[in-house]
C-alpha positions as CSV (number, residue, x, y, z in Angstrom):
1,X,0.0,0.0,0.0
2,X,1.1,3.4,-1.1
3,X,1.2,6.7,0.8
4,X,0.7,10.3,-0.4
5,X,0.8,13.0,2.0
6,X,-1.3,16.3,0.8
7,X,0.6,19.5,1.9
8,X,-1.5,22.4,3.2
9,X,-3.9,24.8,1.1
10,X,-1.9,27.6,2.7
11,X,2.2,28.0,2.9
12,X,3.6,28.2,5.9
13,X,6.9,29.1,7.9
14,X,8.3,26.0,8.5
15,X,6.7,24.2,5.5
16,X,10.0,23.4,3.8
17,X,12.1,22.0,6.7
18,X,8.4,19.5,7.8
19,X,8.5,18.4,4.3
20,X,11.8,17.9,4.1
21,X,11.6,15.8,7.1
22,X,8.6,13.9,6.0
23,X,10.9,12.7,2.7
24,X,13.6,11.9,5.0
25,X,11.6,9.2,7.2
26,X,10.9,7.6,4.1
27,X,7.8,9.3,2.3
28,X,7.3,8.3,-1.2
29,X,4.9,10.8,-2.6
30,X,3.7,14.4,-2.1
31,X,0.8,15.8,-3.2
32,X,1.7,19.8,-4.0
33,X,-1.8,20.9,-3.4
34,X,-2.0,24.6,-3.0
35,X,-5.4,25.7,-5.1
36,X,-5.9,29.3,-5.8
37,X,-2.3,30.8,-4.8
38,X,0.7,32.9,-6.6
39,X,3.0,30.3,-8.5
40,X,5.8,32.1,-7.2
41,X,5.1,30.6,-4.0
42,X,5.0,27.1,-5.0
43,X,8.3,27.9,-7.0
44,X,9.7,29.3,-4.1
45,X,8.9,26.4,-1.8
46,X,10.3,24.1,-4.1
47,X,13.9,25.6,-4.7
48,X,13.6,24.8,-0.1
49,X,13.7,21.4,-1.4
50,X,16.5,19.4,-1.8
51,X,16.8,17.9,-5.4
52,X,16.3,14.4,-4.5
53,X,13.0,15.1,-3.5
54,X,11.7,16.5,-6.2
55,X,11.0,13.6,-8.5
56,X,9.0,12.4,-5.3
57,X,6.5,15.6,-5.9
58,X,2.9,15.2,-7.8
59,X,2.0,19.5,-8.8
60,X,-2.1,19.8,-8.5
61,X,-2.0,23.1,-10.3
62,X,0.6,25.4,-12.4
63,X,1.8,22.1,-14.0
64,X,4.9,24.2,-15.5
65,X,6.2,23.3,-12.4
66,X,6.2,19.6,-13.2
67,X,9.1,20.1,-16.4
68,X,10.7,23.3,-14.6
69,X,11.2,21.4,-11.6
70,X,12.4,18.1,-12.7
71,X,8.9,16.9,-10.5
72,X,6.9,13.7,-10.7
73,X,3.9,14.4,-12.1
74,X,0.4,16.4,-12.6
75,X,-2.7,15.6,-10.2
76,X,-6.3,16.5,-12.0
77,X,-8.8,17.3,-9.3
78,X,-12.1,16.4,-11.1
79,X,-13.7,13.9,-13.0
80,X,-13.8,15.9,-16.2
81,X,-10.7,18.1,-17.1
82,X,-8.5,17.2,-19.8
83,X,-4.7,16.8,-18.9
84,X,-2.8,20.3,-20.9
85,X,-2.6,19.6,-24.5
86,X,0.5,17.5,-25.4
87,X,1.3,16.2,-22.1
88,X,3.3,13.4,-21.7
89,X,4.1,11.7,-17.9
90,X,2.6,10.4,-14.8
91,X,-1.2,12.3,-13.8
92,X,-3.5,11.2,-11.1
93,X,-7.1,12.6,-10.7
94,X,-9.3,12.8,-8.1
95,X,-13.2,11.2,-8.4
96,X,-15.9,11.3,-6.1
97,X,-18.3,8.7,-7.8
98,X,-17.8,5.1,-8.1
99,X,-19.0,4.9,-11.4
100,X,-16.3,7.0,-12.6
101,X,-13.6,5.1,-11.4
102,X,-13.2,2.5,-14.9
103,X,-13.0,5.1,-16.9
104,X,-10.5,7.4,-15.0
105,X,-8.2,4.5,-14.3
106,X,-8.2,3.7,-18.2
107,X,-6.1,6.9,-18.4
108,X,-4.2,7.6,-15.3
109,X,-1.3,6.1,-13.5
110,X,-3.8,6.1,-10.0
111,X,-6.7,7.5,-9.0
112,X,-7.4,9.1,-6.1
113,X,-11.5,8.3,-4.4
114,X,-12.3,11.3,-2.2
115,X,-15.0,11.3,1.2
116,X,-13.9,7.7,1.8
117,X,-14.4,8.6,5.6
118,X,-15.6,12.2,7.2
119,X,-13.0,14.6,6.4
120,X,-10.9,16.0,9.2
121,X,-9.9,19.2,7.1
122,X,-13.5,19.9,6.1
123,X,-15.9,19.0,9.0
124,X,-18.8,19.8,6.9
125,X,-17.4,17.0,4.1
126,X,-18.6,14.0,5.1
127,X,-17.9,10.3,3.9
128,X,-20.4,9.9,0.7
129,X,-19.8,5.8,0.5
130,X,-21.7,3.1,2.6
131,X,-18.9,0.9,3.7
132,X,-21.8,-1.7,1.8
133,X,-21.1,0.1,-1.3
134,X,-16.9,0.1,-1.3
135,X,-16.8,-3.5,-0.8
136,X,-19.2,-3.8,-3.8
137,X,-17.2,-1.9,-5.7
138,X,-14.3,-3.4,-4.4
139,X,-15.7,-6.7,-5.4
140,X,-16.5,-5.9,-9.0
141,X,-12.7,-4.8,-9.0
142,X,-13.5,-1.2,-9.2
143,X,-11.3,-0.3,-6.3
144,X,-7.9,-2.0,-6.9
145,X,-4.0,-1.1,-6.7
146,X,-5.1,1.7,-8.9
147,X,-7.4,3.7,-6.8
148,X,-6.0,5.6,-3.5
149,X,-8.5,6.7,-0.2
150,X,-9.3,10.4,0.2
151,X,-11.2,11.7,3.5
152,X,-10.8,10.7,7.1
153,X,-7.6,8.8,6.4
154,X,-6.2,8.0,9.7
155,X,-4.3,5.1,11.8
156,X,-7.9,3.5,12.7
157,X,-9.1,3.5,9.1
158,X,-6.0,2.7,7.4
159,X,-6.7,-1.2,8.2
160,X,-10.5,-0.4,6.8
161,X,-9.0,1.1,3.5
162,X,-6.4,-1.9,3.1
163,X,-9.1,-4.5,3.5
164,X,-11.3,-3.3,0.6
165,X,-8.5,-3.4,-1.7
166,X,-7.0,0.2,-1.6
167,X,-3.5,0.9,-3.3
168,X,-3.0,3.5,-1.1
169,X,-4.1,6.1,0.8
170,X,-3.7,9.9,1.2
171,X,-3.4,11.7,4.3
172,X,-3.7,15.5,4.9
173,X,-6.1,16.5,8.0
174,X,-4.5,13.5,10.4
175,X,-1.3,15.4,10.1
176,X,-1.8,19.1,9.9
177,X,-4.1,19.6,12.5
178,X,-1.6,18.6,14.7
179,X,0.6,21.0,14.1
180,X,-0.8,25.3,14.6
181,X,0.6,27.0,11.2
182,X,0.4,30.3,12.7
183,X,1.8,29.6,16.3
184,X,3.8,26.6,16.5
185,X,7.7,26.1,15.8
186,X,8.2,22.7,17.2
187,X,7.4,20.1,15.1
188,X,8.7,17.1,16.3
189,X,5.2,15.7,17.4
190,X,3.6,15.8,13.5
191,X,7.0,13.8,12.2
192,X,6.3,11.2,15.2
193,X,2.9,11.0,13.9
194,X,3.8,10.9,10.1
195,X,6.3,7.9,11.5
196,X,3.0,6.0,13.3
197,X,1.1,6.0,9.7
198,X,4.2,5.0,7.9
199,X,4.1,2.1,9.7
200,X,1.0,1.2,9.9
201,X,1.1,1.1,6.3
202,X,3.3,-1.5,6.3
């Protein structure tokens, strides 16, 4: 089972040096997921970086970035956009309905199925899936090695996600909000954390 860490909507002070350490205890793949925001930031936050972990780094917007910075790939977040015209290399996109999953996995390296769980970013987001209707799908081999878990990903419902048939799963709220943006230096505590779902991952 894979793992993709989602970075913050917002930059942040420390961002650079948590990331870096996050790569460092052995994470495989980042989700650069910054939606609405000045490229320069993104461009900024990625010359922090050291170049080694830049071929670890999906871009979900300003996909420049993905050539510019040497990076892994593009992430599409929504059933229906077109990758840019011409582009060759790894994409993802994110789903929210079953039904869309054959068709999105015909022309993607993974897909990514969002509201598996309640969000813990967006409290108002909750799980849209009857844990009846993920094993169906699982069982018709809709969710395979090919489709990743989106929403409420945590250490309790990592086992859930690996027992219906999840390649992997992607993490965001479980981390952050254990660490204040705006008020906390020490971060020690969210790279202990990161650690625990490494693990558990297996």
């Amino acid at each position: 089972m894979k793992l993709v860490v989602m970075t913050q909507p917002t930059f942040f002070v420390e961002e650079d040096k948590i990331l870096s350490s996050f790569f460092d205890e052995g994470l495989e793949s980042l989700l650069l997921y910054k939606p609405g925001s000045s490229p320069m930031y993104s461009e900024r936050l990625l010359t922090l970086l050291d170049d080694s972990y830049r071929s670890k780094i999906t871009v979900s917007d300003n996909y420049y970035l993905k050539d510019e910075f040497k990076l892994h790939g593009i992430h599409i977040g929504d059933e229906t956009t077109p990758p840019p015209a011409g582009y060759k290399g790894h994409i993802c996109r994110t789903v929210t309905h079953l039904d869309m999953l054959k068709e999105a996995k015909r022309h993607v390296d993974y897909v990514i199925l969002k509201y598996i769980f309640d969000s813990q970013t967006e409290p108002d987001k909750k799980a849209t899936f009857t844990q009846q209707e993920l094993q169906e799908a699982a069982h018709r081999g809709l969710i395979d090695r090919h489709v990743y878990a989106l929403g409420g990903m945590n250490l309790d419902t990592i086992r859930m996600a690996k027992d219906l048939g999840f390649g992997g799963i992607v993490v965001s709220g479980d981390l952050w909000n254990r660490f204040n943006i705006h008020q906390e230096l020490d971060y020690q505590a969210l790279i202990d954390h990161f650690t625990k779902i490494r693990k558990a991952i297996g």
